[in-house]
C-alpha positions in Angstrom: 5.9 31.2 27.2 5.3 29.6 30.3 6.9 28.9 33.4 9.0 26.0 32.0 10.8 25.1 28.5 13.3 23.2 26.7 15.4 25.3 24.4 17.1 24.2 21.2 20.1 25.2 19.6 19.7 24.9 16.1 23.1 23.9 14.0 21.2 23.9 11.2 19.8 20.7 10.5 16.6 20.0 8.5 15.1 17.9 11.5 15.0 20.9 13.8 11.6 22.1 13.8 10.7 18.4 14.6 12.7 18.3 17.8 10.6 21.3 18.6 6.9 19.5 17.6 8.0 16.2 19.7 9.0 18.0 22.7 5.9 20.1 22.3 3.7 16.9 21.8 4.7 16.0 25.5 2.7 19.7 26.5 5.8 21.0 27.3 6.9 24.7 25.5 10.5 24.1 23.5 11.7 27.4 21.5 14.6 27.0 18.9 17.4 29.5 18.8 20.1 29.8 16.7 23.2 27.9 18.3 25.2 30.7 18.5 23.0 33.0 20.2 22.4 31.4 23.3 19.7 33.1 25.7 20.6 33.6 29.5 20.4 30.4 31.5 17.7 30.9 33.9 15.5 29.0 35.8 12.6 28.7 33.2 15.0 26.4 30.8 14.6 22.8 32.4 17.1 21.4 29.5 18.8 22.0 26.4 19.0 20.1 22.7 21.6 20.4 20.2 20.5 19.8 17.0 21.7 18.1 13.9 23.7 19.8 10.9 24.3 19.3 7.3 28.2 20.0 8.7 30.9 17.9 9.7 32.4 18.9 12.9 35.8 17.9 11.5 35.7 20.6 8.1 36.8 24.4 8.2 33.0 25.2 8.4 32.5 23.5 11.2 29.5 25.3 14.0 30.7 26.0 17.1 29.4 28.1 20.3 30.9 28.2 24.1 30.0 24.5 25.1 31.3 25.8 28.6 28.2 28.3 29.1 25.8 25.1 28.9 27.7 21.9 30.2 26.7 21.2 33.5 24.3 23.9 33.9 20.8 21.8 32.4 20.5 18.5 31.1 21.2 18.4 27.7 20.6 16.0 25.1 23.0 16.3 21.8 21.4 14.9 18.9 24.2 13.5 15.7 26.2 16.4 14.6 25.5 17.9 18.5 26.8 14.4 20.1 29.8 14.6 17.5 30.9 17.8 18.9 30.7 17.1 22.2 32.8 14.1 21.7 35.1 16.0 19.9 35.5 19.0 21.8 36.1 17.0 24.9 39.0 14.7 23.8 37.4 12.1 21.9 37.4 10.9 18.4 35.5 11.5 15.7 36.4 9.9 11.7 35.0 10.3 8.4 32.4 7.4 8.3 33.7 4.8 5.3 30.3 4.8 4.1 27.4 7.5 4.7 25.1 5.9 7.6 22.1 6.6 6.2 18.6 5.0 7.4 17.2 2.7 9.7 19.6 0.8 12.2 19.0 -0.9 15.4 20.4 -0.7 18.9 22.4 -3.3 20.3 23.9 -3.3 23.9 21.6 -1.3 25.3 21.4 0.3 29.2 18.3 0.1 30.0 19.1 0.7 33.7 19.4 4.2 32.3 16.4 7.0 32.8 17.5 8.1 29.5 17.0 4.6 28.1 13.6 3.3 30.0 11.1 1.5 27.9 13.4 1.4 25.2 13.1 -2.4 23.4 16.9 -3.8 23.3 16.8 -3.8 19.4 15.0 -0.6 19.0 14.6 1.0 15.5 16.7 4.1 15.1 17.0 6.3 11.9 20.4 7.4 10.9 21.9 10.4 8.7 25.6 11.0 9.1 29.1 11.3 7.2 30.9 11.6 10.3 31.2 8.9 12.7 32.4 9.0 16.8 34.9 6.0 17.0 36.0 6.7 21.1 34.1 8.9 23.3 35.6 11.5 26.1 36.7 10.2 29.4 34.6 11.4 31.6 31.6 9.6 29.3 30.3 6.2 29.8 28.8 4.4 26.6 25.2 3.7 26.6 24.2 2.0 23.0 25.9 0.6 19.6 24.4 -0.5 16.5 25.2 -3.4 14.5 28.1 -0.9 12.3 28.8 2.1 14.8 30.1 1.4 17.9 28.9 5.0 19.5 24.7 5.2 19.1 24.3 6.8 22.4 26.6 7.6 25.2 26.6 9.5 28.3 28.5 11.8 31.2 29.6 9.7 34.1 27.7 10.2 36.8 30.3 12.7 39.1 31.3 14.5 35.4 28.9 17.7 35.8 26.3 18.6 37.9 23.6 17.9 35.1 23.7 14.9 32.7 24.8 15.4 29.3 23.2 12.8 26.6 24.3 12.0 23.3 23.0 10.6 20.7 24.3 9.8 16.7 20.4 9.3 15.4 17.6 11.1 15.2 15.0 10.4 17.4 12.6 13.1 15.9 11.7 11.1 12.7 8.9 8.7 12.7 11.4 6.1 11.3 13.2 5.9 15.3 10.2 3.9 16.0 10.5 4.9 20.2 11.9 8.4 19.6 9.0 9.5 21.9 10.1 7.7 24.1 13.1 9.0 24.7 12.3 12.8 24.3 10.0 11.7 27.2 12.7 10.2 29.3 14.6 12.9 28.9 11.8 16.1 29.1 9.7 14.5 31.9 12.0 12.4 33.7 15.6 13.8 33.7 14.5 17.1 33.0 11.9 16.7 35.6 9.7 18.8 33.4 5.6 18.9 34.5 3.9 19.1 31.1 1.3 21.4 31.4 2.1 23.4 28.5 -1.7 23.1 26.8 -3.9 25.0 24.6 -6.1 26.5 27.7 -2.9 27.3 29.5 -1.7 29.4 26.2 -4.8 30.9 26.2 -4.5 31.9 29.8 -1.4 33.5 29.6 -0.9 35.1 26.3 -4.4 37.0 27.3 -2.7 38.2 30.3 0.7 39.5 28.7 -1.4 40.8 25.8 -3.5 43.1 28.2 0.0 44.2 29.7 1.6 44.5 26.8 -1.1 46.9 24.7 -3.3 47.7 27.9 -6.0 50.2 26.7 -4.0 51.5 23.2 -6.0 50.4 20.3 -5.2 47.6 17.7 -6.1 47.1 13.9 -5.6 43.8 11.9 -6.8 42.4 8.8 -7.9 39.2 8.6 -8.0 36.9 5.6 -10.6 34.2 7.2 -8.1 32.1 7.8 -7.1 30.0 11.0 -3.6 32.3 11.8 -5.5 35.4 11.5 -8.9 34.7 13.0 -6.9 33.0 16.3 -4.9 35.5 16.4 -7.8 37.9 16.5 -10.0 36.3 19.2 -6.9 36.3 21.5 -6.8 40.0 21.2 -10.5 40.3 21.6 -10.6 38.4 24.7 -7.4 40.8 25.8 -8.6 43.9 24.6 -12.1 43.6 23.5 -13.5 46.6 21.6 -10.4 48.4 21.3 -9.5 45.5 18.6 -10.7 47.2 15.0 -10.6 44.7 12.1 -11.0 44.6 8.4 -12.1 42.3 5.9 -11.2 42.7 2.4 -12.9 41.5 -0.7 -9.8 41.8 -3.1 -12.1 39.7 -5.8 -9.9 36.6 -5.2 -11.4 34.9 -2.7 -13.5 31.6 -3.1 -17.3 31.7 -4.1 -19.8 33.2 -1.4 -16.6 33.3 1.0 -16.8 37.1 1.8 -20.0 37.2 3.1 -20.0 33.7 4.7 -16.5 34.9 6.9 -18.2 38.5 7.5 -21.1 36.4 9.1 -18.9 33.9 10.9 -16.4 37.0 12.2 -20.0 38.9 13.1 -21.2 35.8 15.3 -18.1 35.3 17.2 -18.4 39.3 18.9 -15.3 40.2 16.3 -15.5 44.3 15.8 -15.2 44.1 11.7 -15.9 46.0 8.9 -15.8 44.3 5.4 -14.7 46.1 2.7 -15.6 45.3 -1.0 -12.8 45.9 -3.2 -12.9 43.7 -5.7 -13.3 46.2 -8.6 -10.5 48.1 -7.9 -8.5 45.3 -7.9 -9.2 43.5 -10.8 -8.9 47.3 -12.5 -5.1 46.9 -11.1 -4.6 43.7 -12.0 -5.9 43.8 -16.1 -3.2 42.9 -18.6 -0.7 41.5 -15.5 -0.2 38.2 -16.1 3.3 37.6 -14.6 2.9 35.6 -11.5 5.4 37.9 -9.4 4.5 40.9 -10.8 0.4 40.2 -9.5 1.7 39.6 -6.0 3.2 42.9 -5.6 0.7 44.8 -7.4 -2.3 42.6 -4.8 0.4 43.6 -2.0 0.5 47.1 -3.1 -3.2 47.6 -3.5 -3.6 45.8 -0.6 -1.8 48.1 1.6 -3.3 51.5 -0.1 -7.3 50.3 0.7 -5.8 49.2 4.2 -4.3 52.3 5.0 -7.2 54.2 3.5 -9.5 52.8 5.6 -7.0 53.2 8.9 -7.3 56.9 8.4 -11.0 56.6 10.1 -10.0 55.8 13.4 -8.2 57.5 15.5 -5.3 56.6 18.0 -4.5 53.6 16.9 -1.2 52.6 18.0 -0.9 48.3 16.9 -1.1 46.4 13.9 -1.8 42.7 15.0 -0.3 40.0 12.5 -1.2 36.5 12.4 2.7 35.2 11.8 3.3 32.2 13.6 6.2 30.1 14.7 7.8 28.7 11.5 8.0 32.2 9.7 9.9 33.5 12.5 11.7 30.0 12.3 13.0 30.3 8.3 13.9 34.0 8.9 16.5 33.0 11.5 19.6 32.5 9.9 22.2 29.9 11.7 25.0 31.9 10.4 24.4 35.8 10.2 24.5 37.9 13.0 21.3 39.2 13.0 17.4 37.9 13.3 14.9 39.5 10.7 11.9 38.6 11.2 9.9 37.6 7.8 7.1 40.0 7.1 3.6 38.7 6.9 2.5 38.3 2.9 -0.3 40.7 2.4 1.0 43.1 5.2 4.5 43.7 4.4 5.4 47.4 4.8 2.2 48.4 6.9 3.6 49.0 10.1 6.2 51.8 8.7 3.4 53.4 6.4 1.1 54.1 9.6 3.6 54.2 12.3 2.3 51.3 13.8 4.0 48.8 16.8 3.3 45.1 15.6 1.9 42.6 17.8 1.8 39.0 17.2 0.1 36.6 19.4 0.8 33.6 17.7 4.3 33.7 16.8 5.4 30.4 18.6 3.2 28.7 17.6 2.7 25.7 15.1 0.0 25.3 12.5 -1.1 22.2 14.5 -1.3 24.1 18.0 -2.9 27.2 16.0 -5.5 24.9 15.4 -5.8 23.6 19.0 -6.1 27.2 20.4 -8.7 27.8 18.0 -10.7 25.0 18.9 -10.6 25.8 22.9 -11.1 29.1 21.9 -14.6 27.7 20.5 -13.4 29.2 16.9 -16.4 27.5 14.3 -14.9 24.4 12.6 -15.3 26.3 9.4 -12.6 28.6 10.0 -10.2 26.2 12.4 -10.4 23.2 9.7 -10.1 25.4 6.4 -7.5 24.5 4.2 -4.6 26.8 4.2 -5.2 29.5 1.1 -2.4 31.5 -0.5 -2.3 35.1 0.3 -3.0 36.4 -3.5 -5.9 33.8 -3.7 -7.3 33.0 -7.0 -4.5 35.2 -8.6 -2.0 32.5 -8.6 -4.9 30.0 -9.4 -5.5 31.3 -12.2 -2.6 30.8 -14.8 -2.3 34.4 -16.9 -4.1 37.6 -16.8 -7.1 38.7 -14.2 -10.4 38.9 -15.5 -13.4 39.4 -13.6 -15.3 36.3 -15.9 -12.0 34.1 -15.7 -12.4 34.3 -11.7 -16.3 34.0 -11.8 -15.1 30.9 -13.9 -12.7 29.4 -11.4 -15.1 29.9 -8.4 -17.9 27.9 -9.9 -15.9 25.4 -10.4 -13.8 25.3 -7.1 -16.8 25.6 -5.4 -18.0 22.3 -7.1 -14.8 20.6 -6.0 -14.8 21.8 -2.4 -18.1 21.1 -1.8 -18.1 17.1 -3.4 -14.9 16.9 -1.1 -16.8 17.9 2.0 -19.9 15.9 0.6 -17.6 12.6 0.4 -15.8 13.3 3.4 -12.8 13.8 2.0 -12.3 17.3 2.4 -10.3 16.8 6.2 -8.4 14.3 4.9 -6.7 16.1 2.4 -4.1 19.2 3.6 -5.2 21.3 0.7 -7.2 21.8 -2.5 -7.2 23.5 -5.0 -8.5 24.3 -8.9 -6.2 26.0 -10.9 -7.6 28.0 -14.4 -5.4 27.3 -17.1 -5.1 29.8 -20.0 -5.6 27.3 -23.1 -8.5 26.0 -24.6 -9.2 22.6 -26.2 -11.9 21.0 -28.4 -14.7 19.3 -27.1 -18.0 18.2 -27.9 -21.4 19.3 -26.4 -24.8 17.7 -27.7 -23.8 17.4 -31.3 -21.8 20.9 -31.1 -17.9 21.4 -31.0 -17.1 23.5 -28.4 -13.2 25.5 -28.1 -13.8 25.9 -23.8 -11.6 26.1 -21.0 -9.2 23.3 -18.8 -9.2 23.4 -15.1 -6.6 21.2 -12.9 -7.7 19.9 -9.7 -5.0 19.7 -7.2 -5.2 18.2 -3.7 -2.3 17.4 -1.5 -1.1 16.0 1.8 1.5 17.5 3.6 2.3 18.3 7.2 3.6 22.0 6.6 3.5 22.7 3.6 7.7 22.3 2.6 7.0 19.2 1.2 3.7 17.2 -0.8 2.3 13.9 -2.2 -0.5 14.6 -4.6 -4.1 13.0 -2.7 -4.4 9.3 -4.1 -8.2 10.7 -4.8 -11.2 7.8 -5.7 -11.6 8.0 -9.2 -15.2 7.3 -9.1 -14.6 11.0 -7.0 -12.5 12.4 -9.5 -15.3 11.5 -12.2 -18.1 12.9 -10.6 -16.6 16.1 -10.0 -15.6 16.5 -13.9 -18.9 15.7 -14.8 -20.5 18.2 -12.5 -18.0 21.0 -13.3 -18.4 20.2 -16.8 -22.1 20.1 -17.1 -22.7 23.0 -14.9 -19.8 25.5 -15.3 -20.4 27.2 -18.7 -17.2 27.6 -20.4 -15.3 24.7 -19.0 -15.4 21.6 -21.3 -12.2 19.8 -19.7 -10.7 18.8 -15.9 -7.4 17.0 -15.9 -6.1 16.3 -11.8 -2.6 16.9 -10.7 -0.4 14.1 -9.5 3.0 16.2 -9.1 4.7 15.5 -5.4 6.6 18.6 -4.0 9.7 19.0 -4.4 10.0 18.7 -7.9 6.7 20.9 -7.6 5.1 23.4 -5.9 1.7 23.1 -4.6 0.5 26.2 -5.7 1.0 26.7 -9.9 2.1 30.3 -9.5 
């Protein structure tokens, strides 16, 4: 990717991926490797990161790789666990902090006359997480910051130690909380790194078009897309590549969102995509009667899934790819720090296609964040409908709707979602959520209607904020909002006589219910 990149080892630490968006933000490409498996050193890599880690570099557990291979050779910038290593591989000391240094800190004694430390405000906010603590620092390094309780914050190679620089740091810049964390990755990508930063959504464009003609040139490609942003960018980077040799599908698996399959069809139709939509909804709602385990209806959606798909491959001819819309943090979480081996995770609704048909797998997006998906889309003129959509789980109203499939129970749950989805555009509100959802429960509860008792339905709303998805606050909604959607779901929606809203934060829940 590119012609320049900072790579980071990853010792495991939760903060890793965010090392990766920061440097990113700067338009320069960073990819994240596992620490032990360190890539050839060529002249594409302007520096190197160590990450953090939930270990100590002082227990029996402790992560190490050959230091040797990557002193000297790039700047490299060692982030808390990485600058403890580094201290303590090269002669320093390292202790068991007295207390766990957790949270925000500031800098004291700062070298400003640094490039590492331009910009930065003598008393800058830093955030802290460590158990370990580096009490005297190599000698060949040269200290650079304290804080008020550690005496090592940040410290530094002497100037005639290596060839390259070697920074080291015992906070995490990469948190919002290290209020000029930019900062620094800036100093250090731009300036010591001397990277150029023109790592941008046109240039991605540009140059994953160009490998992908190399890589497939005229072999044919089929993909299913779910009208969602991973799939749909993914496909108009393979249309621009390949054009007509690109064959997609679009299935109607009776789970999708009111009016959705023919409004996606149309957009996919309008933006030159070769598709074919395929209604299946019958056959799998036949599938799913009488499952109502929530495990057990992904793998029969899954299995159907795959059967219609590979029914419908068997018209074409010569078709040699299967094009996936994975992107950067599934290959991410399927890297393990400690195994020898890198399995890549398998895409939900297409897991097990490529050995069925025989098929190589392409994946044009696979380093890429949601966030920059969304940025590509957008320069690749993708309709805001598609780019801006809310991300929706692969089994779709499946999970949504709590017990058995019916074919009334998901008419049911689309009138009603549609109601909520449409108020939240309506009010504006529908961008400033990350995701929402209205979830079908299977009880029923008194009510009154006119001067009738009714025994009707309950649907939850649920909308969330989140960044990726591993973690969620429930959407601090208007309640004037909240009122006039029960009201119209209520009054409209035959068979619903109750709406109750969500305000669980993930963890302890998920944001799906199933």
């Amino acid at each position: 990717m590119g012609d320049e990149k900072i790579l980071i080892l990853d010792f495991g630490s939760q903060y890793t991926q965010l090392i990766a968006r920061r440097i990113r933000e700067l338009n320069i490409y960073s990819e994240i490797v596992p620490f032990n498996k360190i890539p050839k050193i060529d002249d594409s890599i302007k520096g190197i990161i160590l990450s953090g880690s939930p270990f100590s570099v002082l227990g029996e557990t402790t992560l190490r790789n050959d230091l040797e291979s990557i002193i000297g050779k790039k700047p490299i910038l060692a982030v808390c666990y990485g600058a403890q290593y580094i201290a303590h591989h090269f002669g320093g000391k390292v202790a068991k902090s007295e207390k766990r240094e957790y949270g925000k800190a500031h800098l004291t004694k700062v070298n400003t006359a640094d490039p590492f430390l331009k910009d930065i405000s003598p008393t800058s906010q830093v955030w802290m997480s460590h158990g370990d603590s580096i009490l005297e620092i190599p000698s060949n390094y040269e200290l650079l910051a304290s804080t008020e309780s550690i005496p090592v914050a940040a410290y530094r190679s002497k100037k005639d130690a290596y060839t390259n620089p070697v920074y080291c740091i015992q906070f995490h810049p990469e948190v919002t909380h290290s209020l000029e964390g930019k900062t620094l990755f800036k100093n250090f990508a731009l300036d010591i790194c001397q990277c150029q930063g023109s790592w941008t959504p046109e240039s991605f464009i540009q140059q994953t078009v160009k490998e992908l003609k190399a890589k497939i040139g005229s072999d044919k490609v089929l993909m299913a897309l779910s009208g969602g942003v991973d799939s749909t960018v993914g496909a108009m980077l393979l249309h621009k590549a390949i054009g007509e040799n690109l064959y997609c599908f679009f299935i109607d698996n009776g789970l999708l969102r009111k009016d959705e399959f023919d409004e996606v069809l149309r957009s996919y139709e309008g933006m030159g995509l070769n598709i074919k939509g395929v209604d299946s909804k019958h056959r799998f709602w036949n599938e799913l009667d009488q499952v109502s385990d929530p495990e057990k209806k992904r793998k029969v959606i899954g299995r159907v899934f795959i059967e219609v798909f590979e029914e419908e491959s068997k018209k074409f001819e010569n078709i040699k790819w299967l094009g996936q819309g994975t992107i950067y943090p599934d290959v991410i979480e399927s890297i393990s720090v400690h195994g020898p081996s890198v399995t890549i995770k398998s895409h939900h609704n297409v897991g097990g296609l490529p050995d069925k048909l025989d098929l190589k797998i392409v994946e044009p997006l696979r380093m890429l964040f949601k966030d920059e998906v969304r940025n590509v889309g957008r320069s690749l003129e993708i309709p805001e409908n598609i780019v801006g959509r809310h991300p929706f789980p692969g089994p779709g109203l499946a999970i949504r709707i709590l017990g058995n499939i019916t074919p009334e129970k998901v008419s049911l749950l689309q009138e009603a979602d549609s109601i909520f989805i449409h108020k939240l555009k309506s009010h504006n509100l529908y961008h400033k959520v990350w995701q929402a959802a209205t979830i079908l429960l299977p009880v029923q509860s008194v009510g009154v209607m006119g001067d009738e008792r009714t025994y009707e339905k309950t649907v939850v709303l649920r909308a969330v904020n989140s960044v990726d998805g591993m973690t969620a606050e429930w959407s601090k909604l208007p309640h004037d909002f909240l009122a006039e959607v029960s009201s119209e779901i209520i009054n409209k929606v035959k068979g619903i006589n109750r709406v109750v809203y969500d305000i669980s934060t993930k963890p302890p829940a998920t944001i799906e219910w199933e």
